[in-house]
C-alpha positions as CSV (number, residue, x, y, z in Angstrom):
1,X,-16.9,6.9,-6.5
2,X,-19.2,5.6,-4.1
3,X,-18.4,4.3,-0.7
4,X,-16.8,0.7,-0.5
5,X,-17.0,-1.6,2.2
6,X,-13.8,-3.7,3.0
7,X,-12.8,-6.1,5.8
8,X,-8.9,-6.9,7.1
9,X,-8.4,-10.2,8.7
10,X,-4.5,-11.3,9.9
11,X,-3.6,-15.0,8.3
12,X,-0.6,-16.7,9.3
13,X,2.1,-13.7,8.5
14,X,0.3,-11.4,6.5
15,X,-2.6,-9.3,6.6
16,X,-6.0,-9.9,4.0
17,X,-7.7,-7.2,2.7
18,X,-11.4,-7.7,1.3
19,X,-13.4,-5.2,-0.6
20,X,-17.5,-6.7,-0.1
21,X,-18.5,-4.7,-2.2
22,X,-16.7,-6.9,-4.9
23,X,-15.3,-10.1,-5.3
24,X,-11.5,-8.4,-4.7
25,X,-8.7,-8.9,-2.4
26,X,-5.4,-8.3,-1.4
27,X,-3.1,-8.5,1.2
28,X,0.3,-7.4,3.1
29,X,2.5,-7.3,5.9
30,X,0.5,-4.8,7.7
31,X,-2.6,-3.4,7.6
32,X,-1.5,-0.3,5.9
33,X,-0.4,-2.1,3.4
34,X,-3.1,-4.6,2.8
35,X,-5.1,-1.4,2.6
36,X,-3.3,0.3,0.5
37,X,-3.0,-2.8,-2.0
38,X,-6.6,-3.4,-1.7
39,X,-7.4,0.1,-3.2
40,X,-4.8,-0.4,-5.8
41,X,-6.3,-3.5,-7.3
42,X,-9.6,-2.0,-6.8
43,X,-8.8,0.9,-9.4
44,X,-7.2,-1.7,-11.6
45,X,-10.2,-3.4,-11.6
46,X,-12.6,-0.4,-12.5
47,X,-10.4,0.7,-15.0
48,X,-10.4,-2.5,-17.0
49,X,-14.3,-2.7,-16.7
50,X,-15.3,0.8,-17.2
C-alpha cells in the first residue's frame, strides 16, 4: 500500500481525521482515535472498490 497523507484538526469536542489522498474522514475523541478510525474507514473503502 502506498504511503497516505492525512491531516488531524480538533473541532469543538472531537478530533477530525482527513486522509488527502482521498476524499475520506473520520474522527474521535482523541487523536489516537481519530487516527485509528481514519485507517479503518480507509480499508473499508479499498475493499469495497478494489
Amino acid at each position: 500500500m502506498k504511503n497516505l497523507k492525512y491531516i488531524i484538526y480538533r473541532e469543538g469536542d472531537y478530533y477530525v481525521s482527513q486522509c488527502l489522498n482521498m476524499e475520506i474522514a473520520s474522527f474521535g475523541s482523541t487523536i489516537d482515535e481519530a487516527l485509528a478510525n481514519l485507517k479503518e474507514a480507509v480499508e473499508l473503502y479499498l475493499e469495497i472498490v478494489a
